[in-house]
gemmi code that builds the backbone of each chain (N, CA, C; Angstrom):
import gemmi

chains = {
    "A": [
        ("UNK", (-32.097, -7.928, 3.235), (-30.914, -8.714, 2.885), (-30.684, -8.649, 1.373)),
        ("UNK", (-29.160, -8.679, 1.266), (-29.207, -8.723, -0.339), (-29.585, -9.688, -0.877)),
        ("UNK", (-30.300, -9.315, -2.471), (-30.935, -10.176, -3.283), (-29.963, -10.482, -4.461)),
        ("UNK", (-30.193, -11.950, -4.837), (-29.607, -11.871, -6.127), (-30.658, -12.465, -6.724)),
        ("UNK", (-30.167, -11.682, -8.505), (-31.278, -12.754, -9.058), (-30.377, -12.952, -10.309)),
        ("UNK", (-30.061, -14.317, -11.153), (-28.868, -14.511, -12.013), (-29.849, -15.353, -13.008)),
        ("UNK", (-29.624, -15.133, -14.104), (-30.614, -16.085, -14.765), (-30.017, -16.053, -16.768)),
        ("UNK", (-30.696, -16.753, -17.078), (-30.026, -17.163, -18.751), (-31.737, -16.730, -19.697)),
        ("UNK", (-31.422, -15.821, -20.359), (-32.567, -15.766, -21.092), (-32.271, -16.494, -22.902)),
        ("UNK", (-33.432, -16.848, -23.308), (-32.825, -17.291, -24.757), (-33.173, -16.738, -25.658)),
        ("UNK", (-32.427, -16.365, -26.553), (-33.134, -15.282, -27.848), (-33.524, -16.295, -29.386)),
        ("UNK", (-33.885, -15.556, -29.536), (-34.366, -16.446, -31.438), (-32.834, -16.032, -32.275)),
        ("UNK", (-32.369, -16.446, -32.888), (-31.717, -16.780, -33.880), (-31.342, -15.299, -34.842)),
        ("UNK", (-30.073, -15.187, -33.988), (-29.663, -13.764, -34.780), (-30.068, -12.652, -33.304)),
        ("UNK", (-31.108, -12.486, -32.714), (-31.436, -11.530, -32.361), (-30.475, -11.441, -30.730)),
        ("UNK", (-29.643, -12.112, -30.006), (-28.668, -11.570, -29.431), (-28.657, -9.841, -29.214)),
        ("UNK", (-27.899, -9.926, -30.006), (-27.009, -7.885, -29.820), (-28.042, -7.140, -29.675)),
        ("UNK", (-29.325, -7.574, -30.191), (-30.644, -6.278, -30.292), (-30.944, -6.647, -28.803)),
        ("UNK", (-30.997, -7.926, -28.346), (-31.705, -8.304, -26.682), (-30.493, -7.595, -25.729)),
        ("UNK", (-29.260, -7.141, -25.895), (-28.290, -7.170, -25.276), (-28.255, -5.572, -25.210)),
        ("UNK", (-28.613, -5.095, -26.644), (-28.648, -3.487, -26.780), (-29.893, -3.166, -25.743)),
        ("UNK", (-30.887, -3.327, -25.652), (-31.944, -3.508, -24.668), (-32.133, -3.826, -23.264)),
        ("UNK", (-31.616, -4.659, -22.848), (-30.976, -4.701, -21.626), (-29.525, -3.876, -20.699)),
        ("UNK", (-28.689, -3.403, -21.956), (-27.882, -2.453, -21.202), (-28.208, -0.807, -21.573)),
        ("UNK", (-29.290, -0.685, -21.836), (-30.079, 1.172, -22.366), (-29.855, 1.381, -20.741)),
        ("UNK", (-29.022, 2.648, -20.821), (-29.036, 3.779, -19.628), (-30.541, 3.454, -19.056)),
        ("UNK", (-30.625, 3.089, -17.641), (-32.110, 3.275, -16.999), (-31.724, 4.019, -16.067)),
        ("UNK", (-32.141, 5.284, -15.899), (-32.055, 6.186, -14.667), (-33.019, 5.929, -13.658)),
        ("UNK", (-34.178, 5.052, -14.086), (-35.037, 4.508, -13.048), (-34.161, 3.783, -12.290)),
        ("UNK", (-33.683, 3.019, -12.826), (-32.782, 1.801, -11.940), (-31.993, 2.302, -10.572)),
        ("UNK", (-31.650, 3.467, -10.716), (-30.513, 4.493, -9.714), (-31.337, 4.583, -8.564)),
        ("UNK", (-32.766, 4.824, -8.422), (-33.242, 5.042, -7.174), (-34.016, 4.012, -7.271)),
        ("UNK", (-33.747, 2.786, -7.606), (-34.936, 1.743, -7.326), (-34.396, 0.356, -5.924)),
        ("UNK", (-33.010, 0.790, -5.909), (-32.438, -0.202, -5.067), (-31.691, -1.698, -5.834)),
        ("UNK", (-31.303, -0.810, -7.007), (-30.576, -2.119, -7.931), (-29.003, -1.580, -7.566)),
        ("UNK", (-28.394, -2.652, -6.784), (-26.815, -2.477, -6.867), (-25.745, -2.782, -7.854)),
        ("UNK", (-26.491, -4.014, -8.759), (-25.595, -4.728, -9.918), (-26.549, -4.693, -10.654)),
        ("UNK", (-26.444, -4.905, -11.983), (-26.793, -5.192, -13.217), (-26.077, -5.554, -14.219)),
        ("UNK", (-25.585, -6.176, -14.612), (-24.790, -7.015, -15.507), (-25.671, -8.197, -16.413)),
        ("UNK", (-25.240, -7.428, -17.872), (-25.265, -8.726, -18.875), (-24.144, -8.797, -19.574)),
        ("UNK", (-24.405, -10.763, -20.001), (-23.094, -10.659, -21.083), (-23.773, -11.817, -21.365)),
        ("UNK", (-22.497, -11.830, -22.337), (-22.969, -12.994, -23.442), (-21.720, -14.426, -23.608)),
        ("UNK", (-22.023, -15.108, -24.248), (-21.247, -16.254, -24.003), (-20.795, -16.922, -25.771)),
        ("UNK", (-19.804, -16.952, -25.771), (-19.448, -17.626, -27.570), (-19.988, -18.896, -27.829)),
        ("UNK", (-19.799, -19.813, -26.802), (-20.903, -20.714, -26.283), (-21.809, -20.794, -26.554)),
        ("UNK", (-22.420, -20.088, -26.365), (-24.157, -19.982, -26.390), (-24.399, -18.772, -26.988)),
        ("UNK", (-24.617, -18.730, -28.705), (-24.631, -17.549, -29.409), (-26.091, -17.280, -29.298)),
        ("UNK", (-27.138, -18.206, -28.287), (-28.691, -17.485, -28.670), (-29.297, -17.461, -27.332)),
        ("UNK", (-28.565, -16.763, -26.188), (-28.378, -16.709, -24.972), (-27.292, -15.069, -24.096)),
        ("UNK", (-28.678, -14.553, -23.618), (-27.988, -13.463, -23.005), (-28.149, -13.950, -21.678)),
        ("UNK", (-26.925, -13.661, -21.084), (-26.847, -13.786, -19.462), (-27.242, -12.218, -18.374)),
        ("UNK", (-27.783, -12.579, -17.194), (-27.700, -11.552, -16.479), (-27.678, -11.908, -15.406)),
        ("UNK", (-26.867, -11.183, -14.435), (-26.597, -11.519, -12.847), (-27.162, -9.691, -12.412)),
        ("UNK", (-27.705, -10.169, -11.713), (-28.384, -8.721, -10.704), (-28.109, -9.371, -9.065)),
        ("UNK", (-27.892, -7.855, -8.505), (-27.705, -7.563, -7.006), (-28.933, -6.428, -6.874)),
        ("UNK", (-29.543, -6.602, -5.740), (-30.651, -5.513, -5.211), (-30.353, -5.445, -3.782)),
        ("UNK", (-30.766, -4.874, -3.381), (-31.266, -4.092, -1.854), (-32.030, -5.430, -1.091)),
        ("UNK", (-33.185, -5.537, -2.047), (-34.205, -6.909, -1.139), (-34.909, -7.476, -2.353)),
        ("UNK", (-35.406, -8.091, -2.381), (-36.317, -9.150, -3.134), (-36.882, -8.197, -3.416)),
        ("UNK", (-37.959, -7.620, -2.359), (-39.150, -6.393, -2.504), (-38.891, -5.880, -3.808)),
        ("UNK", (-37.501, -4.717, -3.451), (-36.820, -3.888, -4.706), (-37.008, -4.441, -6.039)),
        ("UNK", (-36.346, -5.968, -6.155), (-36.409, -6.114, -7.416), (-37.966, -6.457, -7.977)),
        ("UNK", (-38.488, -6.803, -7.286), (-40.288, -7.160, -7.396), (-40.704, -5.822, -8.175)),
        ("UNK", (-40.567, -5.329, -7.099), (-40.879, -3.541, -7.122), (-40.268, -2.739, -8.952)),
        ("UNK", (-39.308, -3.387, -9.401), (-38.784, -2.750, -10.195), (-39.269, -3.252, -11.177)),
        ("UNK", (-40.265, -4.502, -11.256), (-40.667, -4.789, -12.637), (-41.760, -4.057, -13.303)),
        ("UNK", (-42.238, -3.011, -12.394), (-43.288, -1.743, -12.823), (-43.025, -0.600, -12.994)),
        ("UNK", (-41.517, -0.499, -12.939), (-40.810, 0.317, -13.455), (-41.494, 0.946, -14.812)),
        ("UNK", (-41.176, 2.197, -15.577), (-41.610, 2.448, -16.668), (-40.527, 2.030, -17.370)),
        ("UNK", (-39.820, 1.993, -16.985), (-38.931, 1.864, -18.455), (-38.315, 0.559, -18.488)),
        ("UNK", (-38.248, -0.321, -16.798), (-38.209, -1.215, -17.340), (-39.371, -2.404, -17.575)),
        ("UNK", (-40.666, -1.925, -17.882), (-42.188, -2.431, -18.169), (-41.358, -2.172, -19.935)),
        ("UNK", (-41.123, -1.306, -20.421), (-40.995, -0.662, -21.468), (-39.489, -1.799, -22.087)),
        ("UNK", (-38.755, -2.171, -21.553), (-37.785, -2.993, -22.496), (-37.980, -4.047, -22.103)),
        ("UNK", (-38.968, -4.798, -20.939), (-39.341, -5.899, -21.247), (-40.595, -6.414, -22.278)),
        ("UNK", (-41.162, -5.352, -22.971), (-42.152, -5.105, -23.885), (-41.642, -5.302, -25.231)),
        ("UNK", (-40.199, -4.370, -25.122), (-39.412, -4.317, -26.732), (-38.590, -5.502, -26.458)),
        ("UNK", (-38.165, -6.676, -25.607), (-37.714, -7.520, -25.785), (-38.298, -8.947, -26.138)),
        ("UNK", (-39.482, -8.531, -25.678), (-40.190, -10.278, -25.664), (-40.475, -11.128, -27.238)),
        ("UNK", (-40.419, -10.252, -28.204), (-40.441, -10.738, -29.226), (-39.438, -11.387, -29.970)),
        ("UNK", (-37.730, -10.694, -29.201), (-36.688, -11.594, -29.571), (-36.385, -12.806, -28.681)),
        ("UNK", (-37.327, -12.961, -27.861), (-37.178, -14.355, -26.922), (-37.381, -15.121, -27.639)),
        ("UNK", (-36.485, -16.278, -27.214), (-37.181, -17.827, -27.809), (-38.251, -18.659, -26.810)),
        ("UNK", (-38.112, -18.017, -25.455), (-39.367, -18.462, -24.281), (-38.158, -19.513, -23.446)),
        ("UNK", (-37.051, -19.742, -23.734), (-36.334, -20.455, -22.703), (-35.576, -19.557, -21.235)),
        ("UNK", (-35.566, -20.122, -20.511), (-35.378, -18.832, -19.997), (-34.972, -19.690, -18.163)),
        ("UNK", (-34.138, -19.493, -17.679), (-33.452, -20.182, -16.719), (-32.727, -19.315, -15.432)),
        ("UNK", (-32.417, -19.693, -14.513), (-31.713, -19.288, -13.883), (-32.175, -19.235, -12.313)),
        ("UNK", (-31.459, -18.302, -11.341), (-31.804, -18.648, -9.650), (-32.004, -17.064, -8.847)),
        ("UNK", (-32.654, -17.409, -7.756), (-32.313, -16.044, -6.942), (-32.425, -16.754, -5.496)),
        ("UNK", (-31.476, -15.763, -4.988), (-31.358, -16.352, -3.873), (-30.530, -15.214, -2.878)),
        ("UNK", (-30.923, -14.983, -1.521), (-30.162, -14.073, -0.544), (-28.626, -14.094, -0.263)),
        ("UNK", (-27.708, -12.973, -0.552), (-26.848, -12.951, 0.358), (-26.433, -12.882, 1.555)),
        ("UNK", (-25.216, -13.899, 1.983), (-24.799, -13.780, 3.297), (-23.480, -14.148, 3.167)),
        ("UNK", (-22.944, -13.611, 2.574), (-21.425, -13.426, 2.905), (-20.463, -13.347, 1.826)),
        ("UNK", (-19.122, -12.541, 1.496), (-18.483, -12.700, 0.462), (-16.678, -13.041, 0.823)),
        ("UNK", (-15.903, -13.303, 0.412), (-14.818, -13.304, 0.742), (-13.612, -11.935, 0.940)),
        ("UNK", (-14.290, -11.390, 0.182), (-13.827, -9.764, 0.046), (-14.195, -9.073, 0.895)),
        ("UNK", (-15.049, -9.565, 1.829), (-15.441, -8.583, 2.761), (-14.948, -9.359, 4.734)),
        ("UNK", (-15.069, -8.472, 5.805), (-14.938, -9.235, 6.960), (-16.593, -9.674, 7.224)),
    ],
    "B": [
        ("UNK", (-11.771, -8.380, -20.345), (-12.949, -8.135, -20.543), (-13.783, -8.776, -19.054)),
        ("UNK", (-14.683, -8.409, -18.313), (-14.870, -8.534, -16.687), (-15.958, -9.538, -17.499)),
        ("UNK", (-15.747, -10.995, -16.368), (-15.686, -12.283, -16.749), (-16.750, -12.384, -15.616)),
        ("UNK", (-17.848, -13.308, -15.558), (-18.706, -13.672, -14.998), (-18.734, -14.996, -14.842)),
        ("UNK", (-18.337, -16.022, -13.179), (-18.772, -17.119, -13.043), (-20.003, -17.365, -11.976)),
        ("UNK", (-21.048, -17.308, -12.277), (-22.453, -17.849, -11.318), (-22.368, -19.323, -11.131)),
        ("UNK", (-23.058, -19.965, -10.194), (-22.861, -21.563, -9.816), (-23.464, -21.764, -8.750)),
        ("UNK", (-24.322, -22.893, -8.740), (-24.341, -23.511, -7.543), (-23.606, -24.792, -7.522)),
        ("UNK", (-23.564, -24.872, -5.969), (-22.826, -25.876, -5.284), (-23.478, -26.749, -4.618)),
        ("UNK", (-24.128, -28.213, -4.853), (-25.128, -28.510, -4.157), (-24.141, -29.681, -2.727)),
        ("UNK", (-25.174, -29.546, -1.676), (-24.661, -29.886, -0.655), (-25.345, -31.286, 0.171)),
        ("UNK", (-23.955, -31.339, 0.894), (-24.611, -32.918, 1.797), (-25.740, -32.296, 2.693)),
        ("UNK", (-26.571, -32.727, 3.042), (-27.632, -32.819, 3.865), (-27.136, -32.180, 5.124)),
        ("UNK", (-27.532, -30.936, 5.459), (-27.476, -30.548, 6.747), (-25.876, -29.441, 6.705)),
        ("UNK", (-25.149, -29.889, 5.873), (-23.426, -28.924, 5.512), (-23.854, -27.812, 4.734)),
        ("UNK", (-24.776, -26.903, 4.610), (-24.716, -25.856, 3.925), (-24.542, -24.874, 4.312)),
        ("UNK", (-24.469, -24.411, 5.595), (-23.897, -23.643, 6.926), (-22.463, -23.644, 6.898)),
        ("UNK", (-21.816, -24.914, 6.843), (-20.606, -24.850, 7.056), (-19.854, -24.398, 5.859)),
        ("UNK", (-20.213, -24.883, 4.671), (-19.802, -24.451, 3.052), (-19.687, -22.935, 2.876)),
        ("UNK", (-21.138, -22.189, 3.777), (-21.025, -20.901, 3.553), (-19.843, -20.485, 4.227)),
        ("UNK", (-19.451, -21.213, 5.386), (-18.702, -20.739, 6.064), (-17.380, -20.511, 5.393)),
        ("UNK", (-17.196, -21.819, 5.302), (-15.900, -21.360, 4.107), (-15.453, -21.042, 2.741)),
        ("UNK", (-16.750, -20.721, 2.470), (-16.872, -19.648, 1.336), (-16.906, -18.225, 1.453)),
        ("UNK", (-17.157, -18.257, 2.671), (-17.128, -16.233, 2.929), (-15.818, -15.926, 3.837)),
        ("UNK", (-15.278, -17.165, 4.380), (-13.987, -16.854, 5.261), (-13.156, -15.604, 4.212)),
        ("UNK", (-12.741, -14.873, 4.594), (-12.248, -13.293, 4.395), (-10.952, -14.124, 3.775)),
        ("UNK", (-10.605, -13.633, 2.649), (-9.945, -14.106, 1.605), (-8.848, -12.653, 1.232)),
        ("UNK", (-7.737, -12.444, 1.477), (-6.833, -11.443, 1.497), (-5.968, -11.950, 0.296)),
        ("UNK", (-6.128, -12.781, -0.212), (-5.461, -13.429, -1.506), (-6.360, -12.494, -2.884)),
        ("UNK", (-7.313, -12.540, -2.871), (-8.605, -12.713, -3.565), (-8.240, -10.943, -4.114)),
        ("UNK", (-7.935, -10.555, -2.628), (-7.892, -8.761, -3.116), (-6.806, -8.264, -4.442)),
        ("UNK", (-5.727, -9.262, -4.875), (-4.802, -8.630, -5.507), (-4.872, -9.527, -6.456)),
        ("UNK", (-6.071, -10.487, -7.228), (-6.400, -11.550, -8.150), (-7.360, -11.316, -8.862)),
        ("UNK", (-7.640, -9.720, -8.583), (-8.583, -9.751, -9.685), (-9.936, -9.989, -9.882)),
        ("UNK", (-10.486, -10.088, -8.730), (-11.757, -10.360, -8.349), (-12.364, -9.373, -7.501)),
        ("UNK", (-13.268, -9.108, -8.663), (-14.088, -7.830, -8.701), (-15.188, -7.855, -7.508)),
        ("UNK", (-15.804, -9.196, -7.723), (-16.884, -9.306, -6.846), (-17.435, -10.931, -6.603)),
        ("UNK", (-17.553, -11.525, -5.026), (-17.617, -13.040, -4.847), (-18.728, -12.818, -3.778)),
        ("UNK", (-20.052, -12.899, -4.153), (-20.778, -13.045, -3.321), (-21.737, -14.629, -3.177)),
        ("UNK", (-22.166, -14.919, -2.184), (-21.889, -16.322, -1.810), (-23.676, -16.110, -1.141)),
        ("UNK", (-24.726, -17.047, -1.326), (-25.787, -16.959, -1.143), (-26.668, -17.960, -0.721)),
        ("UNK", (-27.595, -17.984, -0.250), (-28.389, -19.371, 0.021), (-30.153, -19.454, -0.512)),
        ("UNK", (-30.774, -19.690, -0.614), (-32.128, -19.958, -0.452), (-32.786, -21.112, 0.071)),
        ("UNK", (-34.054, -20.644, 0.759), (-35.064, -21.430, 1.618), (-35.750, -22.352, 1.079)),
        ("UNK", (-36.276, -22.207, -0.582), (-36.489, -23.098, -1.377), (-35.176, -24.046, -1.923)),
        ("UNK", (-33.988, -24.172, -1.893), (-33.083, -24.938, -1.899), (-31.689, -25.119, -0.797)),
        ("UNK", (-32.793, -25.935, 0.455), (-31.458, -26.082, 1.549), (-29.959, -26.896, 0.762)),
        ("UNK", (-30.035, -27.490, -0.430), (-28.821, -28.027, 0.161), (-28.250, -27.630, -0.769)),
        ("UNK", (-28.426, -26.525, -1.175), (-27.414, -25.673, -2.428), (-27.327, -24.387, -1.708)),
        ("UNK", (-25.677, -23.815, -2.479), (-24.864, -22.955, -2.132), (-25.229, -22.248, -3.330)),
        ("UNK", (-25.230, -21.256, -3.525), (-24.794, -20.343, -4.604), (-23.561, -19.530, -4.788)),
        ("UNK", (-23.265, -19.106, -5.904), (-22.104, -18.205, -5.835), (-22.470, -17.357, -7.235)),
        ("UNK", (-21.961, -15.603, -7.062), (-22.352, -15.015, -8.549), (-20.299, -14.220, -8.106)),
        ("UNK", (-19.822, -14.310, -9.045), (-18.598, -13.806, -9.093), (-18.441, -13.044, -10.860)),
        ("UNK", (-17.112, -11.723, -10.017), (-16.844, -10.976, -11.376), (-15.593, -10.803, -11.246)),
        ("UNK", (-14.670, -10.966, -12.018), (-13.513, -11.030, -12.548), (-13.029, -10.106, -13.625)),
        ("UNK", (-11.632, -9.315, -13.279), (-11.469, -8.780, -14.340), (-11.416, -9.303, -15.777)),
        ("UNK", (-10.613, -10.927, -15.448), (-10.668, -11.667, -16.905), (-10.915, -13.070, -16.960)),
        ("UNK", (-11.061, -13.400, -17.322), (-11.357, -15.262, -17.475), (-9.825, -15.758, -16.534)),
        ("UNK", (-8.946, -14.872, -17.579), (-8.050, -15.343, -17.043), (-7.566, -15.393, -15.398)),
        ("UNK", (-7.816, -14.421, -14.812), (-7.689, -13.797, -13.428), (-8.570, -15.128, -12.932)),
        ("UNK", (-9.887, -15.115, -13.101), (-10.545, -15.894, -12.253), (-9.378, -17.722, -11.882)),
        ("UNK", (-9.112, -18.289, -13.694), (-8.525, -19.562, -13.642), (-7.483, -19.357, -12.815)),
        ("UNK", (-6.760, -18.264, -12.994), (-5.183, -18.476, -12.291), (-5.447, -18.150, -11.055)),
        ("UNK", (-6.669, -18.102, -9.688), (-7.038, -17.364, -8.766), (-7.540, -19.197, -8.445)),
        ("UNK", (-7.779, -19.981, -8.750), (-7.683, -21.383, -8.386), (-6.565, -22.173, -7.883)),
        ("UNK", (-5.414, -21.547, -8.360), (-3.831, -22.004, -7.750), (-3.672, -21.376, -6.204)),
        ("UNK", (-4.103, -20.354, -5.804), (-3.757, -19.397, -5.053), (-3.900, -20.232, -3.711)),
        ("UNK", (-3.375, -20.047, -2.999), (-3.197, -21.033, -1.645), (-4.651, -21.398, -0.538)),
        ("UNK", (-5.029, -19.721, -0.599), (-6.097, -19.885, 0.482), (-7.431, -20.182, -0.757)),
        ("UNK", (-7.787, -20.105, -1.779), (-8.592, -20.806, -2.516), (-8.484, -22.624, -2.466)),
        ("UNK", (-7.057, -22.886, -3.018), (-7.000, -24.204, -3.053), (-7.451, -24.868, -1.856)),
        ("UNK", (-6.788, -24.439, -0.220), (-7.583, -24.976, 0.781), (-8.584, -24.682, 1.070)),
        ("UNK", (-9.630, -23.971, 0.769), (-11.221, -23.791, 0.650), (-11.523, -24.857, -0.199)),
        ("UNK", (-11.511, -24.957, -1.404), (-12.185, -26.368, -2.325), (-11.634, -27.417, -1.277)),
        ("UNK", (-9.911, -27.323, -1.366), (-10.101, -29.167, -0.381), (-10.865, -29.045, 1.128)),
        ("UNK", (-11.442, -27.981, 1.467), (-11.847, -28.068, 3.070), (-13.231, -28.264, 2.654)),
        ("UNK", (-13.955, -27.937, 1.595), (-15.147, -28.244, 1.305), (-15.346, -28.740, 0.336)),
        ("UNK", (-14.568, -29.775, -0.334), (-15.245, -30.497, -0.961), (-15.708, -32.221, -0.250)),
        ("UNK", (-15.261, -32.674, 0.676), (-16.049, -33.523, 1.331), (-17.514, -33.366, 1.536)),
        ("UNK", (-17.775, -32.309, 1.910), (-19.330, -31.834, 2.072), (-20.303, -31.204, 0.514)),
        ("UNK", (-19.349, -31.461, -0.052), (-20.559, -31.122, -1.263), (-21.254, -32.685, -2.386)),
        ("UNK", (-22.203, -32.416, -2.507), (-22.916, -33.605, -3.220), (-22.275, -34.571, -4.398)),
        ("UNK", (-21.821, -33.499, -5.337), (-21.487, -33.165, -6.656), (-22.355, -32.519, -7.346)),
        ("UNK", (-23.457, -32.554, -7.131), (-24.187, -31.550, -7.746), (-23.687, -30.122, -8.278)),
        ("UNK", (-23.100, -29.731, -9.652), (-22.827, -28.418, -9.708), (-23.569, -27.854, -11.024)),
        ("UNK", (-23.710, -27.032, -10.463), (-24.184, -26.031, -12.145), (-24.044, -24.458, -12.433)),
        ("UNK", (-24.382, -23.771, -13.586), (-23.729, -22.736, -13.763), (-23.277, -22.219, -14.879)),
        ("UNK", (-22.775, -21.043, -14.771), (-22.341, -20.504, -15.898), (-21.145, -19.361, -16.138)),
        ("UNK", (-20.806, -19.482, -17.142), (-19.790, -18.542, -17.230), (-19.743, -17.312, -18.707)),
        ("UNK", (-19.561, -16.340, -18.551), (-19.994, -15.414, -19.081), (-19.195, -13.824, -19.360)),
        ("UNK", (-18.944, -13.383, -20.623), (-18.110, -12.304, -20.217), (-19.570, -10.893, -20.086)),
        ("UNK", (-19.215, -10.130, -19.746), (-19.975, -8.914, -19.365), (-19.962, -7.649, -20.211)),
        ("UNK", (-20.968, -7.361, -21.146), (-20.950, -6.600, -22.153), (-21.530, -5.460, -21.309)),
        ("UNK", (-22.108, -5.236, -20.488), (-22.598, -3.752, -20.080), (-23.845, -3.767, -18.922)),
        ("UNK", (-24.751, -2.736, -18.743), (-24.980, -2.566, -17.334), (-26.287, -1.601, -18.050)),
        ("UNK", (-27.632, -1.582, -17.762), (-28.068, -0.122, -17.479), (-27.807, 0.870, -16.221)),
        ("UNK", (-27.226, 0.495, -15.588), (-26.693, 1.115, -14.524), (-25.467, 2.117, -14.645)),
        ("UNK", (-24.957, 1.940, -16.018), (-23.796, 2.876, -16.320), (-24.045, 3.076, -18.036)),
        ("UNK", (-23.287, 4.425, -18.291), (-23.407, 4.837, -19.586), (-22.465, 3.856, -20.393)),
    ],
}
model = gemmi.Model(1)
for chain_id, residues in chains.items():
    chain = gemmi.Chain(chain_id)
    for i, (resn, *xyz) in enumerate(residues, 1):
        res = gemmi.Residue()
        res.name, res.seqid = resn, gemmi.SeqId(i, " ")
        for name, pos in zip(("N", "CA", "C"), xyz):
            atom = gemmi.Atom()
            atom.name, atom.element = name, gemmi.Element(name[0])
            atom.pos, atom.b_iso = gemmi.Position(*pos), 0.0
            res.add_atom(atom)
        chain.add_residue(res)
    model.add_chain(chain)
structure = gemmi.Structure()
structure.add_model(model)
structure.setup_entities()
């Protein structure tokens, strides 16, 4: 079943665009890992806060993808612009309006 | 700029079945408003919340997609059954590793 996983990460002060440049790097791992969405953005709102909403295949997938190399590798080059707040949900799809 | 609203919807005791229901009812309005993507979700660790992760071409699309007829009678058909409980976020979408 589809997975979502949507969540608010928080950065230190200034470091935004570098967490944001990092999270959207071309991953060609991602293509055969069973990731359907990946989306970040950011909010004017909340200048020390990157957002991300992900779609997967199954829970498994996204489990599965955190041993990814490359993405082991930008959660490595990111953790130092964290501030450690860090929020958000996952939860299964079952149904959209766009669809029958 | 493709606009991101995530949210949950928390629910009366035992109505979270029915909420989905009319949250995924097939929405033919929705197709020509600009809405990229409305997927509608649940989890086992939270029966009485709804989720929702939606993408929009613009902030704007999403607000003016609240007037629209078969939206407006979805909120009034379900808002008796929701708690008040809401939360969430909104977000524009800077990029993807999933695309160059």
């Amino acid at each position: 079943m589809t997975f979502a996983n949507v969540g608010t990460l928080g950065v230190k002060p200034g470091q935004r665009d570098e967490v944001v440049a990092i999270l959207t790097r071309r991953s060609t791992d991602l293509d055969g890992a069973g990731c359907l969405s990946y989306e970040v953005g950011i909010s004017d709102e909340h200048p020390d806060t990157v957002f991300v909403s992900e779609l997967w295949v199954s829970a498994d997938a996204h489990q599965a993808s955190l041993q990814l190399a490359s993405v082991r590798a930008a959660i490595k080059e990111a953790m130092p612009l964290l501030s450690g707040e860090m929020g958000g949900d996952r939860f299964e799809i079952v149904g959209s309006p766009l669809r029958n």
